[in-house]
Structure formats: structure tokens, C-alpha cells
N, C-alpha and C positions, 0 to 999 in steps of 0.2 A: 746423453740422457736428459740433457736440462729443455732439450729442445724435446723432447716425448715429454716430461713435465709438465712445460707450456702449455704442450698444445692441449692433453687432459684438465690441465686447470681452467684453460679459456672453454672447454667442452664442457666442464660440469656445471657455468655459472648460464653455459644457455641452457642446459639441462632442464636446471633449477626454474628459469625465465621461460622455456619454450613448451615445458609438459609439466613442473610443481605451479609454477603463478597462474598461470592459464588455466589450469585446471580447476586451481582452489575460486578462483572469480567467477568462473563457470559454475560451478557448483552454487558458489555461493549468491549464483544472479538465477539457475534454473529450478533448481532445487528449493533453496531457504526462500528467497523471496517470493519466488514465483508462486511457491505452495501455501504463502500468505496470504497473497491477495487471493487463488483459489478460494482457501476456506471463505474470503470475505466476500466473494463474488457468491462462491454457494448459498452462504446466509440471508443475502440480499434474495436469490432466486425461489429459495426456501420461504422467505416469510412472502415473498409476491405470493406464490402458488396457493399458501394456507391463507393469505387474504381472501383468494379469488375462491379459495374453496368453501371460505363460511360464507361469503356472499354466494353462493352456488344452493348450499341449504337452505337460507335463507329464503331464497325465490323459492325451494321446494316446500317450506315451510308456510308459503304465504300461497302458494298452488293447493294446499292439500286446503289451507281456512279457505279457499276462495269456491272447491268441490263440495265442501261440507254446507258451507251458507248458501251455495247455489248464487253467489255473487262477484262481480270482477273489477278487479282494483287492479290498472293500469301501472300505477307509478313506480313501481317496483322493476317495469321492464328499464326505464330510463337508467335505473341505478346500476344493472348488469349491464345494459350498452356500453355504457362507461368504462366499464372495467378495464377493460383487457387494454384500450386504447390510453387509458391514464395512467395506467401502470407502467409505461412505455414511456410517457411523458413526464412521471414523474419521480418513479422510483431514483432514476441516479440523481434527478438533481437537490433531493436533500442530502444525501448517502455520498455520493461519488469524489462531490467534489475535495471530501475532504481528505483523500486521499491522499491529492498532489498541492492542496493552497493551503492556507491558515491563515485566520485572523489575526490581525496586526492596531494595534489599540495607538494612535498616534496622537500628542496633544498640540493643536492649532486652534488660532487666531478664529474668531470667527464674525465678521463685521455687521454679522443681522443681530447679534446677540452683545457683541462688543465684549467680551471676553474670552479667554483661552476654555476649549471644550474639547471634549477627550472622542476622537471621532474612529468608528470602527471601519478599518477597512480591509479587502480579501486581498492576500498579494501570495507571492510564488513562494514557499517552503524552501528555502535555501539548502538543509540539509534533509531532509522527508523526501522533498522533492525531484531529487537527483541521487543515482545511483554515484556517480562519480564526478571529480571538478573537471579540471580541465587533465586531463591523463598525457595526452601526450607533453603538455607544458612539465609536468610531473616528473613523468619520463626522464625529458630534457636532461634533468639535473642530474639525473642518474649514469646517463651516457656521458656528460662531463667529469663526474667522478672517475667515471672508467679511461678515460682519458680520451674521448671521440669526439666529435665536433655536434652539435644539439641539428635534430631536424628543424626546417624551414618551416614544415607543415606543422599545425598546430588542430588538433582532434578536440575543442571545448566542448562540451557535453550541454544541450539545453534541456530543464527539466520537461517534466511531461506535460502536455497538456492538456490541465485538470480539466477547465471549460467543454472541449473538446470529448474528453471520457464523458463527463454528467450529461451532457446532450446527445449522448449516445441513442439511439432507436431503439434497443433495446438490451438484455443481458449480455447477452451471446455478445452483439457488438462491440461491449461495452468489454466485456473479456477479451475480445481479438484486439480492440484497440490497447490496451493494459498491456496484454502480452505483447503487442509487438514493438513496441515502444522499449519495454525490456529486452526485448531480443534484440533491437537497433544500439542501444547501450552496451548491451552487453559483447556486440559482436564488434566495436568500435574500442571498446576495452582492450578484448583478445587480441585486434588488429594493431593498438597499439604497442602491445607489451613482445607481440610477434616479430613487428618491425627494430625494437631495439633486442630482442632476440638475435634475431638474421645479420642486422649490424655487428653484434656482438662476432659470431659464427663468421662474416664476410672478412672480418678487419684482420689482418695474417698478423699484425704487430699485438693484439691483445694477449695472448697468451705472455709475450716476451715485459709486456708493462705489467702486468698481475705479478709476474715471476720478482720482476726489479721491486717492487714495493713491500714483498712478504717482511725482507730482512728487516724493516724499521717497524714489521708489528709482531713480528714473531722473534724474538730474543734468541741466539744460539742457532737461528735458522740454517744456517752455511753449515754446523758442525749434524745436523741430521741426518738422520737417513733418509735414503728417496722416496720409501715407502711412507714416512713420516712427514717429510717436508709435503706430499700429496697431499695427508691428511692434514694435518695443520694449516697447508692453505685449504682446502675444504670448508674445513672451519671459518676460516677468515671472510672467505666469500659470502659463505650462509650468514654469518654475523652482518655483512655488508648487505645483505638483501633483506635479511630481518627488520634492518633500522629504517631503511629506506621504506619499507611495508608501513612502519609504525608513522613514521610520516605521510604517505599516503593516506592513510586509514583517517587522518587528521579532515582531507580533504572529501573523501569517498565514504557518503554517510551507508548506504546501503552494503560496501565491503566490510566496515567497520565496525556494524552493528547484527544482534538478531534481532528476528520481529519480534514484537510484545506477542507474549501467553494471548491465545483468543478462546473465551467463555465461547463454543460454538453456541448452543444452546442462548445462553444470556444473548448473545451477537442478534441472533436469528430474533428473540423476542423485542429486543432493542428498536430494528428498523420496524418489524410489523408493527408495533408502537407509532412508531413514525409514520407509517403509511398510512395505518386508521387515525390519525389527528389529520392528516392532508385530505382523506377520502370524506372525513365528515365538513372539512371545509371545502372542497368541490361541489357537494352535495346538500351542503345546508337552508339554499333555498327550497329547495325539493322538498327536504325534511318539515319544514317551515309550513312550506304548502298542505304539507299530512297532518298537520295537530289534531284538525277537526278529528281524522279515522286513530290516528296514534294513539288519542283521548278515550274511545270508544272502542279499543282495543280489534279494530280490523285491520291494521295492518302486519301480520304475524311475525314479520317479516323485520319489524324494527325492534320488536320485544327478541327475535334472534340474534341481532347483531347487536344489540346493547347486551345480553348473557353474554357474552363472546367478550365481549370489552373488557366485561370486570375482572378479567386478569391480568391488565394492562395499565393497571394503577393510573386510571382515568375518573373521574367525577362522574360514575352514571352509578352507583349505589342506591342515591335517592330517585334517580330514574326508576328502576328497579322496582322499589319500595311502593313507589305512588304507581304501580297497574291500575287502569281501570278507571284512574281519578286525570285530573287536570294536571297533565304535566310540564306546561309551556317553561315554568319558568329553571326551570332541572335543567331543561333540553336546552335551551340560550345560555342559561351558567354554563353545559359541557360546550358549545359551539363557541364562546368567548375563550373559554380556557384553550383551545386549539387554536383560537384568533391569537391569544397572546404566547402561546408555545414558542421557546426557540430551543432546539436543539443543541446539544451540549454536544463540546467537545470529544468525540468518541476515543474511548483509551486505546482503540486498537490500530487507531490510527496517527499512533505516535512512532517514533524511529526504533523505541525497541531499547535494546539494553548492549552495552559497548562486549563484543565479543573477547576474548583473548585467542590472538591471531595464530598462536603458537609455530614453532618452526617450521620456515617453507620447505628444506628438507626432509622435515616427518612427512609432508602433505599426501596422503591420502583417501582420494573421495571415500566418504563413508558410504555406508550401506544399508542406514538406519536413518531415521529423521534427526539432525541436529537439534541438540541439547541447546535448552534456553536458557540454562545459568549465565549468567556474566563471564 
């Protein structure tokens, strides 16, 4: 009987390892995150389009003043050329990057200045960055507890690269590259927890070393029943996969965490913000060059996209206000304030909030979107 014991106790901990761990990583890399960056990919796609569609009215805006006056003002075509090809160009690289890097503020020496200066520089998101540390080094320690020799190979995980996303061609790109990077993660995870899995299942002596070590954590072990002594090592196991998880989790920023709550909406307004301070500094010579018709109200076309602005808590109020009049110096105060813009740390691009991992035994994929409480 001790040897049917065995063999069920060394079966339930691959159980646990080959269809609860696997499963919950999976989920928790296709499902939770991946449907994070979705909504953020959406957002980004969403404010491109409603850019490109107020510049769209705008040119019909400035078609309809040009039918009526019986006159043709050129410069407006320059501004839609642009579009489509700087939204390509530009959109990831304020937005994207911050996905996978963050700013790092370091204090050094600096011999043009000759004293110490606090210098900003972009470096790789240690935990943001990476879904997992090194997993199978992880592993390792897990397979020697069980008593088996640690694998050779070593599976270290390199975070994404952010560079590489932001200079994406375009959305779409910019998604497949996301995703597959997740997916390369994630299926290096699965492959590692499979392989101590399989070990697990190969080693004909595991059942018989799980069996030898109950009696020094379960008290009275020998005087149980068989039914009992099963479940109590059950228990034992799960207990041993749990702790090991919570260490894990220590390593593996993306198992351990959910993603921050995302304001779609606020999200969505957030980058188109971003994109009109970039489009008006792409465009600012241009602008420049219209004051004369801007002044004299022929260009319909920038009295459009300045309405349009003033919900983007941008300096064009007094733009606004002064129609009709000289307005050069409104328009250089809004084109300076976009020269000095920088972009604030976006909240939704932080790691999220520490999950509670709850028992691998319980683990079953949900069927609902996971809950963002802590």
C-alpha cells in the first residue's frame, strides 16, 4: 500500500506543477496582462484616429471657407500629408516607450561644471520590465528541495525591448511586437515549470523521498490512515508549492502583480494630449508662416483645431478669445509651452498592485476578468 501512496503523492505534486502552475502563469500572462496592454494599445489607436479625424474636418472646414470666398489657400494640404505618416513616426515614441524602461535620476560628477549634478537617465525597468527573473535558476532550488539534481540549462528571461516597441511602424506592429514577446515569456515559463514537471513524473525514487520525509512534518503520521496519511501529505505538498510560489512572486514582477485600474477614457485623452503638443511642434513653422491669413481669419481651418484643443487643458483660451485680432503672440506662448512640455510619468504604466496568489490547489482559470483589489 505505501508503494500506491507513493506513487499518488509523487502524481499529485506534478498534477499541481503540470496543469495548476501552468495554468495559473498562462492565464495570468494571456489573459491579465495581455488584456492590459490591449486596452493601452486601444487607447493609443483610439486617440491616433480622433486626431486624424479633427484634422479631416478641419481641412473640410477650411474647403467649405475656401468655396464661399471663391479663394485657395494651399497650406492646409501640407498639414494632412503629414498626418497619417507622423502618426507612425510618432505616436509610440512618446507613449510606448514607457512601457518597458523608466527614468533613473543618478547623482554624478560632472567636470564642465565641477560639481556633482543629478543626471536623468532611461534604463531597463527591472521589475515592469520583465515578466519573470531567471525561472529556471528558480526552479533549480525547487528540484533540490525535492531531492534531484538542479538542471544545467539555465532559461534567464531578457526584458522587452522597449526601444524596439516605440519604433514600431506602426500600431498593429507595435501590438504584434508586445504580444509576441509575451508570448516568447510566457511559453519559456510554461517550458520551464513542464521540464521540472516531467522530472518530477520521470524520477521513480520521488514518490518514495516525499513518503520518507512526511513523518518529520506531520506528527503521528505512521499511526494514520491511508486515506489520511494521502491527504495530509496533500496538504504538505500544496504547502511546499505555495511557499515556493511566494518566493517566486518575489522575482517574477508580472506573476506577482495586477495591472493598475486603466481610466480608458482619461487613457485615450491623456496620449491625444500628447500627440497635439507633438503635432503642433512638427507643424509650428507652418503655423508661423500663416499668421498673416490666421490674423485675418482665412484660415478656417486653425480656428478648427484650436476649438478642438480647448479640452485638452492647453494655453489656447486666449487664442480663442483674440479672433479676428493679432494673435502672434498667444500662438508662440502655446508653441513654447509644447517646446517646454515633458511628459509625465503615466500611472498606468506602473506594475500594478501585489496580487494574493492564493492556493495552487484551488487554481482555477476564471471566466470573468480578474479583480484588481490587492
Amino acid at each position: 500500500m505505501s508503494v500506491d501512496l507513493a506513487y499518488r503523492l509523487k502524481d499529485y505534486i506534478y498534477q499541481l506543477l503540470f496543469d495548476n502552475l501552468r495554468n495559473e502563469i498562462d492565464y495570468q500572462v494571456n489573459d491579465v496582462w495581455r488584456g492590459h496592454f490591449d486596452k493601452i494599445l486601444a487607447a493609443h489607436e483610439t486617440a491616433g484616429n480622433d486626431l486624424q479625424t479633427a484634422l479631416t474636418k478641419a481641412q473640410k472646414t477650411q474647403q467649405e471657407f475656401e468655396r464661399k470666398h471663391e479663394r485657395l489657400i494651399a497650406v492646409f494640404n501640407t498639414f494632412t500629408g503629414l498626418a497619417l505618416g507622423w502618426m507612425a513616426a510618432h505616436l509610440q515614441y512618446r507613449c510606448a516607450t514607457n512601457y518597458f524602461r523608466r527614468v533613473d535620476y543618478n547623482i554624478s560628477w560632472s567636470p564642465e561644471k565641477l560639481r556633482l549634478v543629478l543626471k536623468e537617465t532611461e534604463s531597463e525597468d527591472k521589475v515592469a520590465g520583465k515578466m519573470f527573473g531567471d525561472v529556471a535558476k528558480d526552479l533549480s532550488g525547487s528540484i533540490i528541495k525535492l531531492g534531484m539534481s538542479s538542471p544545467k540549462v539555465s532559461a534567464k528571461f531578457e526584458a522587452p525591448n522597449g526601444k524596439a516597441i516605440a519604433h514600431a511602424a506602426n500600431i498593429e506592429d507595435m501590438r504584434k511586437m508586445i504580444n509576441s514577446t509575451m508570448t516568447d515569456q510566457k511559453n519559456k515559463a510554461l517550458g520551464a515549470v513542464e521540464e521540472l514537471a516531467n522530472r518530477v513524473r520521470s524520477d521513480t525514487d520521488m514518490g518514495d523521498r516525499i513518503l520518507s520525509r512526511l513523518p518529520a512534518e506531520v506528527p503521528g503520521f505512521a499511526q494514520l490512515t491511508l486515506s489520511e496519511q494521502e491527504r495530509r501529505g496533500q496538504v504538505a505538498l500544496s504547502n511546499w508549492l505555495n511557499q515556493e510560489r511566494e518566493t517566486w512572486a518575489r522575482n517574477w514582477g508580472y506573476y506577482a502583480h495586477e495591472p493598475p485600474a486603466v481610466d480608458e477614457k482619461e487613457l485615450k485623452r491623456t496620449i491625444e494630449r500628447e500627440l497635439w503638443i507633438l503635432w503642433i511642434l512638427e507643424n509650428r513653422k507652418a503655423i508661423r508662416g500663416s499668421l498673416t491669413d490666421i490674423n485675418a481669419q482665412r484660415v478656417a481651418w486653425f480656428d478648427a483645431i484650436i476649438d478642438h484643443l480647448r479640452t485638452f487643458d492647453l494655453p489656447t483660451l486666449e487664442i480663442v478669445k483674440k479672433r479676428g485680432r493679432n494673435r502672434e503672440p498667444e500662438i508662440n506662448q502655446l508653441i513654447l509651452f509644447c517646446h517646454r512640455h515633458k511628459p509625465r510619468e503615466p500611472e498606468w504604466t506602473t506594475i500594478g498592485t501585489k496580487r494574493r496568489l492564493g492556493p495552487i490547489e484551488m487554481f482555477t482559470r476564471p471566466t470573468r476578468p480578474v479583480s484588481r483589489a490587492a
